[in-house]
C-alpha positions as CSV (number, residue, x, y, z in Angstrom):
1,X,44.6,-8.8,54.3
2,X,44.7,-11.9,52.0
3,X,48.1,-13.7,51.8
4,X,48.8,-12.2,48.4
5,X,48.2,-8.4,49.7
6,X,50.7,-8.7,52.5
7,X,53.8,-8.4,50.4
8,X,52.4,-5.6,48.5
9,X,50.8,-3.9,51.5
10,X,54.8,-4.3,53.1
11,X,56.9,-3.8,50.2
12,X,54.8,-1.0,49.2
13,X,55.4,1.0,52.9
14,X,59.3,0.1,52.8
15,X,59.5,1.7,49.5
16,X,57.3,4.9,50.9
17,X,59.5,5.5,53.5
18,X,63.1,5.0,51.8
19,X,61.8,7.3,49.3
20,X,60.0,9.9,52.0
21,X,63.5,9.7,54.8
22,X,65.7,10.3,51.7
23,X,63.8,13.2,50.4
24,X,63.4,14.8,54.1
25,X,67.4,14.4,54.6
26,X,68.3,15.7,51.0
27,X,66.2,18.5,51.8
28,X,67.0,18.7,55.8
29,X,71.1,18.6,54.9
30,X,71.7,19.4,51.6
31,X,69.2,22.4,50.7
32,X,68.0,20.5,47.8
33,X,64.2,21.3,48.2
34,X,62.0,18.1,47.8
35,X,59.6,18.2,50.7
36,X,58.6,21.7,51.0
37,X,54.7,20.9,50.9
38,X,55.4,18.6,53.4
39,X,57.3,21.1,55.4
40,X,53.8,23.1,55.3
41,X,51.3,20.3,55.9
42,X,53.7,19.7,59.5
43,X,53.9,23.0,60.4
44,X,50.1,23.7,60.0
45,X,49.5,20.0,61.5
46,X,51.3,20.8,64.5
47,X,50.2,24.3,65.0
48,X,46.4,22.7,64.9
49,X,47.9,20.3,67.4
50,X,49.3,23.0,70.2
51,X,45.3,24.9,69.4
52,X,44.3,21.6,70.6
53,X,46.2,20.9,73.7
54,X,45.7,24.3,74.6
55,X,42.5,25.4,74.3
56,X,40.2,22.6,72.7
57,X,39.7,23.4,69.5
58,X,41.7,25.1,66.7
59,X,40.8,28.4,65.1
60,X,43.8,27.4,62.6
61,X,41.4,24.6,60.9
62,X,38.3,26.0,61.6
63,X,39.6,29.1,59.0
64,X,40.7,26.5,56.3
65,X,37.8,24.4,56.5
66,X,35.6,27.5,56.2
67,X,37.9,28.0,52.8
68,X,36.6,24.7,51.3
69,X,39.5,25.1,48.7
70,X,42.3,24.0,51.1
71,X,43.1,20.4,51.9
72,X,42.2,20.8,55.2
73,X,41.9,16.7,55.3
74,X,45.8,16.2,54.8
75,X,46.4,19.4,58.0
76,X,43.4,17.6,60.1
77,X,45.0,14.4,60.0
78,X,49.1,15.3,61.0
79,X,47.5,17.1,63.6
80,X,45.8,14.2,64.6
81,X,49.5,12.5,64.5
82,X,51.3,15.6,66.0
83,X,48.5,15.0,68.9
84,X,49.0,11.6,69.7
85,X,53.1,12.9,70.0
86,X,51.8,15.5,72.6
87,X,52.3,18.6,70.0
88,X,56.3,17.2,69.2
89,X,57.8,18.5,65.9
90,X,58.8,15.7,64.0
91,X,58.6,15.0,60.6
92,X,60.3,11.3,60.0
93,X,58.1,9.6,62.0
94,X,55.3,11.9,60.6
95,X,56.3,10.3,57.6
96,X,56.3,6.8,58.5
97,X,52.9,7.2,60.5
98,X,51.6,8.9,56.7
99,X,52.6,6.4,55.2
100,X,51.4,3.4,57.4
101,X,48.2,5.0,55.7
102,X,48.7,5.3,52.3
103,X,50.6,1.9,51.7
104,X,47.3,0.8,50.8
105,X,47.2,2.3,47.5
106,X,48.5,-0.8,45.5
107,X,46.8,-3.2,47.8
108,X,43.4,-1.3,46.5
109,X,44.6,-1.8,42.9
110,X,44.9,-5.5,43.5
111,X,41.8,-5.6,44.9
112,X,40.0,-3.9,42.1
113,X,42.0,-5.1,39.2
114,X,40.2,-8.7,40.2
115,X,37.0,-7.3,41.1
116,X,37.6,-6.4,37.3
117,X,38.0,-10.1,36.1
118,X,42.4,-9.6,35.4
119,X,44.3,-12.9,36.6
120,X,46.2,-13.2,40.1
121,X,49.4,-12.3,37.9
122,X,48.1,-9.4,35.9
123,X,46.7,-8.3,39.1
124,X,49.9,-8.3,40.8
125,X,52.0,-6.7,38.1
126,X,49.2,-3.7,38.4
127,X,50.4,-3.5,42.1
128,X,53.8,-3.5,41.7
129,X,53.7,-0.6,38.9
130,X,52.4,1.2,41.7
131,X,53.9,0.1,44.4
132,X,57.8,0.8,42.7
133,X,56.1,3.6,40.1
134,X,58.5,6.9,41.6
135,X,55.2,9.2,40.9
136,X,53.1,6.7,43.3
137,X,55.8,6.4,45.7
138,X,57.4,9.6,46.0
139,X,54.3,11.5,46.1
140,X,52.8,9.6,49.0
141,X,56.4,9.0,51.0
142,X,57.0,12.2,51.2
143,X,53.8,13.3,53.1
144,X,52.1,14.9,50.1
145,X,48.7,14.8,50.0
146,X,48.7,12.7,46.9
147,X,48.9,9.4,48.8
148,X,45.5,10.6,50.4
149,X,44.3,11.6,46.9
150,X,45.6,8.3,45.3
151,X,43.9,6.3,48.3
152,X,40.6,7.5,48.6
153,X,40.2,7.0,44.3
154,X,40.7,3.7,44.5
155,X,38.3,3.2,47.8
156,X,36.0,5.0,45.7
157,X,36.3,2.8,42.9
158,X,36.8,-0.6,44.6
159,X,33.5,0.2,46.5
160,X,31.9,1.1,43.4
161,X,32.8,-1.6,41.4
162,X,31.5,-4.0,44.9
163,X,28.2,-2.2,44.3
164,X,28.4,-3.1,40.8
165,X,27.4,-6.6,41.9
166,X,25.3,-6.2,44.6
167,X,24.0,-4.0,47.4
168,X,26.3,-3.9,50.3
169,X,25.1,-1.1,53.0
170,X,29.2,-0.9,54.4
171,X,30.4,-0.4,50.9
172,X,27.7,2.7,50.2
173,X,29.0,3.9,53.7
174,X,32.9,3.5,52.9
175,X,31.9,5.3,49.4
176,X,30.4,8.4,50.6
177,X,32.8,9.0,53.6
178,X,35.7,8.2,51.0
179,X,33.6,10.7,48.5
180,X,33.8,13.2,51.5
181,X,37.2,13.0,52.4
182,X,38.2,13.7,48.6
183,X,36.6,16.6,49.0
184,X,38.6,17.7,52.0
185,X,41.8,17.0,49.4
186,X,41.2,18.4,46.3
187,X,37.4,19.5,46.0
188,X,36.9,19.7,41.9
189,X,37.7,15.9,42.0
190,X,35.1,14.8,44.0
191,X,32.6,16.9,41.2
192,X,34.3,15.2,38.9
193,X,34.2,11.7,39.4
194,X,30.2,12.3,41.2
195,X,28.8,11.9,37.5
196,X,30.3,9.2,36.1
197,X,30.4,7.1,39.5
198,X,26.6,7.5,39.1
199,X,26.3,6.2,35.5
200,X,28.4,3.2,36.6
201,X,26.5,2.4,39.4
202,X,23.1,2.6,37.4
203,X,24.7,0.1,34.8
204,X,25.7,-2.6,37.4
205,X,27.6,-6.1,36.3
206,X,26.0,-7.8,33.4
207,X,22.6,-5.9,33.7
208,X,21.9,-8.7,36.7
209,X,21.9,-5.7,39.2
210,X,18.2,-5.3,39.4
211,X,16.9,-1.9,38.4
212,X,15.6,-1.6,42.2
213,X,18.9,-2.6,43.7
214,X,20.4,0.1,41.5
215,X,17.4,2.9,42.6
216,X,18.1,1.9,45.9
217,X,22.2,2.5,45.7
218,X,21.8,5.6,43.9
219,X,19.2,6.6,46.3
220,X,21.1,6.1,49.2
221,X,24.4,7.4,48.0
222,X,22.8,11.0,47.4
223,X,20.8,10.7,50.5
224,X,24.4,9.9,52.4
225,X,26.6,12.9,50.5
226,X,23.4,15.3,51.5
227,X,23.9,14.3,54.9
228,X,27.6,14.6,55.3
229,X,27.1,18.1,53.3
230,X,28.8,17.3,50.4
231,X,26.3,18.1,48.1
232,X,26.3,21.9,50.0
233,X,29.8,22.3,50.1
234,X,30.0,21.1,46.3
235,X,27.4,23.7,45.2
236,X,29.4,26.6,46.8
237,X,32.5,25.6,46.3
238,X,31.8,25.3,42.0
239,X,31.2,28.4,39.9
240,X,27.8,28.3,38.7
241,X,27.9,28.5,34.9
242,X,30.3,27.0,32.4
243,X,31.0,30.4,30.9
244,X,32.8,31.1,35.1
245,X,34.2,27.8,35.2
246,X,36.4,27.9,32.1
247,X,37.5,31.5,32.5
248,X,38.5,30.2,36.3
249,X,40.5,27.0,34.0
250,X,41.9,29.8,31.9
251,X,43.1,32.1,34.7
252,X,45.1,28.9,36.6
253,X,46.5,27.7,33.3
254,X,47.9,31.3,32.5
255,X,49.6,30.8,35.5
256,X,50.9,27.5,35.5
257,X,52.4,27.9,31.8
258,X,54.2,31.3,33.3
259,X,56.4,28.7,35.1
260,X,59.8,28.1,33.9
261,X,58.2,24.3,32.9
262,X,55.5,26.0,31.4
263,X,53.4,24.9,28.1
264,X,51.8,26.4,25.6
265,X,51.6,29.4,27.2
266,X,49.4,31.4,24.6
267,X,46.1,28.8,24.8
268,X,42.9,30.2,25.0
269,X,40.4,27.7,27.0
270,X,37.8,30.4,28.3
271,X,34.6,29.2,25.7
272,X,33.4,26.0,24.8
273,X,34.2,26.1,21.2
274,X,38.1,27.3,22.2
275,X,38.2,24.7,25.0
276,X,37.0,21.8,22.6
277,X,39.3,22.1,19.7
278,X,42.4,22.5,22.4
279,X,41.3,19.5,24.5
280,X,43.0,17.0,22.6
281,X,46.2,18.6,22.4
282,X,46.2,19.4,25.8
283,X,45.6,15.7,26.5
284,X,48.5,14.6,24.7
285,X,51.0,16.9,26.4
286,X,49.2,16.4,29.8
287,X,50.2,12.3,28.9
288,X,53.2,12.3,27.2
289,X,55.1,16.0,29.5
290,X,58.3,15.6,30.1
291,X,59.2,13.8,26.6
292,X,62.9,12.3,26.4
293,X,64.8,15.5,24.8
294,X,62.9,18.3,26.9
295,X,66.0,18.8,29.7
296,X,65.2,21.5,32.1
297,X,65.7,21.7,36.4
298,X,67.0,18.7,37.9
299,X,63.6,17.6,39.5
300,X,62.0,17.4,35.4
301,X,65.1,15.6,34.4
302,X,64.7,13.3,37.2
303,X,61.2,12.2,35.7
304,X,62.0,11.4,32.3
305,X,63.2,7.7,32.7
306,X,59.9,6.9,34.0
307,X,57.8,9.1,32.1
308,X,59.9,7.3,29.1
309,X,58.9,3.9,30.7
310,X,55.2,4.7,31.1
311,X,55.5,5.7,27.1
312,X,56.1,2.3,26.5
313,X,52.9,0.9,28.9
314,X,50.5,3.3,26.7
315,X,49.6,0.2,24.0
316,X,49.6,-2.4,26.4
317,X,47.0,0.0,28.5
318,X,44.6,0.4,25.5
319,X,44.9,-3.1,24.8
320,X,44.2,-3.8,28.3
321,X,41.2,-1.4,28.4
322,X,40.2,-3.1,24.7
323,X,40.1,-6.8,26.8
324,X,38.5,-5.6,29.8
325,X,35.6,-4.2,27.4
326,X,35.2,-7.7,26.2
327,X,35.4,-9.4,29.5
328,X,33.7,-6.9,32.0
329,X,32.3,-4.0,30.0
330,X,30.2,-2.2,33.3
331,X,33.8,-2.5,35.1
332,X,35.6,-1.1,32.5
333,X,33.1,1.7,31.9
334,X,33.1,3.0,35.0
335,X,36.9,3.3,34.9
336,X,37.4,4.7,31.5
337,X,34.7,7.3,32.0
338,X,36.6,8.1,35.6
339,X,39.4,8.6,33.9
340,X,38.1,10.4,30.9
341,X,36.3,13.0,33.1
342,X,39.9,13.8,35.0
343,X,41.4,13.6,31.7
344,X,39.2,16.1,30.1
345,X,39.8,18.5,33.5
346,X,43.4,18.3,33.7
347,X,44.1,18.6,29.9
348,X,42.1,22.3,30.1
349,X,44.1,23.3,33.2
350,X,47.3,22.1,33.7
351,X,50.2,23.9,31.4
352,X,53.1,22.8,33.7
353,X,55.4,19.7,33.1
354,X,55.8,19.5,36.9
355,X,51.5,19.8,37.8
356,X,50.8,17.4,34.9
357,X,53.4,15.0,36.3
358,X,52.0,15.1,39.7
359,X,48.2,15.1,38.5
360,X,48.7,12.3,36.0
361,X,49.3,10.2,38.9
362,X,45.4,10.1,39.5
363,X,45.1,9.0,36.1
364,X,48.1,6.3,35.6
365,X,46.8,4.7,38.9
366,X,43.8,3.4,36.9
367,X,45.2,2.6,34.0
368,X,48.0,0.7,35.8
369,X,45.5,-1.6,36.0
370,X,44.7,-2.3,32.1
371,X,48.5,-2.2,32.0
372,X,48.5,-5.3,34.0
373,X,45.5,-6.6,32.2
374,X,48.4,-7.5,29.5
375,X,50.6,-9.5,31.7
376,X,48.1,-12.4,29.9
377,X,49.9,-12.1,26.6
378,X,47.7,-14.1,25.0
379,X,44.9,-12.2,25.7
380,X,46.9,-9.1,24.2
381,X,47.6,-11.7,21.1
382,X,43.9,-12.0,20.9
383,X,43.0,-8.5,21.5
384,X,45.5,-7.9,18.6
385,X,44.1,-9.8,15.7
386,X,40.9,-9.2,16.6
């Protein structure tokens, strides 16, 4: 790490684990329930663990990787942790070990936010909205698999970006295993963001990325996902028309918007011409979810402050993304059409304030970045009367 990235890479795992011990003893001593996916992640993690001091191997995570649709990657690797602890229960130091991980999240966001052309400042403030943003923090401090997700998007899209400019063969590598273990996480993402990491490979920086270069790093990535089987386990694990995919999008969003934080319950999505005209209202509530007078449980109350704070980042964001058209229009490209695709998804099939708070994550990390884009305010000013 570069001077610059120790802070962040620090400050980011102090605030991890405050957040992550203070939700495990809430939860351990007071019944309030804030952990209980990581209550399951450790208690598959360290039954996978006792498979594998006993006999080897582990029938437990043989049977979820043979799902596909599981995040086996989050139970392979506290088993890994419980293993190294000799098959010992114990979820704070699980936590800390977790999050000794996925403290790299804002240090990646630095990382890319200059590959993008932002300044040193406007880079750091992108950090810091993730580093001290409570849907970064809390969702990676308290051993959800969201610091995992959060972590291997921005590998994915530092790496991409590096191969932007030029042909690196450890940044195709790093790509395609992150590319894998995404798929391990949350499957439909990885198809997702295939596409569009494609087309902004194919662009390069400037056009200089010679038309070769680019065969050759397309080339290779396929050639690597073939090989590690995620093309295979793509193709199985996706429904094979569009017709089966949206009536799959329809089914989970009936059931999400039968939660008490349901939304717009009675939303048909299951054909093309239904799912276009509802996509943009979906995409505004999937943004905007819990607004300032919607008061429900404790946990949705607890978000609106920040969702109210991330409100007010929205015009500085599309200013930011408005600039870093002008000043690095393949960079910017290849984020927006990330985050489009993910949009698109998640506007179909979320209908719950507390999913859409939790998925929007994926998409706030990114634009964190065109937030900080804006710490230049006379670029903004610029950007403005232009």
């Amino acid at each position: 790490m570069r001077g610059t990235e120790r802070p962040i890479y620090w400050t980011s795992l102090l605030v991890r684990c405050f957040l992550g011990l203070t939700a495990w003893s809430l939860s351990e001593y007071t019944g309030l329930v804030l952990v209980e996916d990581a209550a399951l992640y450790e208690r598959q993690g360290a039954r996978i663990a006792q498979e594998w001091i006993a006999h080897g191997s582990s029938e437990t995570l043989a049977l979820v990787m043979e799902s596909g649709r599981e995040a086996w990657m989050i139970y392979w690797l506290l088993a890994a942790f419980s293993f190294l602890l000799r098959g010992a229960r114990a979820l704070p130091v699980l936590i800390v070990l977790f999050n000794l991980v996925t403290a790299w999240v804002p240090v990646y966001t630095y990382r890319i936010a200059l590959l993008l052309g932002v300044s040193p400042r406007g880079a750091l403030r992108a950090a810091r909205l993730v580093v001290f943003s409570p849907v970064f923090a809390f969702w990676a401090g308290a051993l959800y698999k969201e610091g995992l997700v959060l972590l291997a998007l921005n590998v994915i899209v530092y790496q991409g970006l590096v191969l932007q400019q030029q042909w690196r063969l450890r940044s195709m590598l790093t790509l395609t295993l992150a590319l894998s273990i995404l798929l391990g996480l949350r499957f439909y993402l990885a198809a997702i963001l295939a596409p569009p990491l494609v087309v902004g490979l194919l662009l390069g920086k400037g056009w200089g990325f010679s038309f070769t270069r680019r065969s050759l790093t397309i080339g290779c990535l396929v050639v690597g996902l073939i090989l590690v089987g995620f093309v295979s386990q793509v193709r199985d694990l996706l429904p094979q028309d569009s017709w089966d995919l949206l009536t799959q999008i329809q089914a989970s969003r009936d059931d999400l918007a039968s939660a008490p934080s349901g939304y717009l319950l009675d939303v048909d999505v299951s054909h093309p011409i239904a799912a276009f005209a509802f996509l943009p209202i979906g995409a505004v509530y999937f943004l905007s979810v819990p607004l300032p007078w919607e008061l429900g449980s404790f946990r949705q109350n607890l978000v609106i402050p920040e969702m109210v704070f991330w409100l007010s980042q929205y015009p500085l964001i599309f200013l930011g993304m408005r600039e870093g058209w002008r000043s690095n229009r393949s960079g910017t490209l290849l984020l927006t059409a990330l985050t489009l695709s993910m949009l698109v998804f998640y506007a179909l099939f979320v209908g719950n304030t507390g999913t859409a708070y939790r998925m929007r994550a994926q998409i706030w990390l990114f634009w964190a970045i065109f937030a900080g884009w804006c710490q230049n305010r006379s670029a903004c000013t610029a950007s403005l009367r232009a």
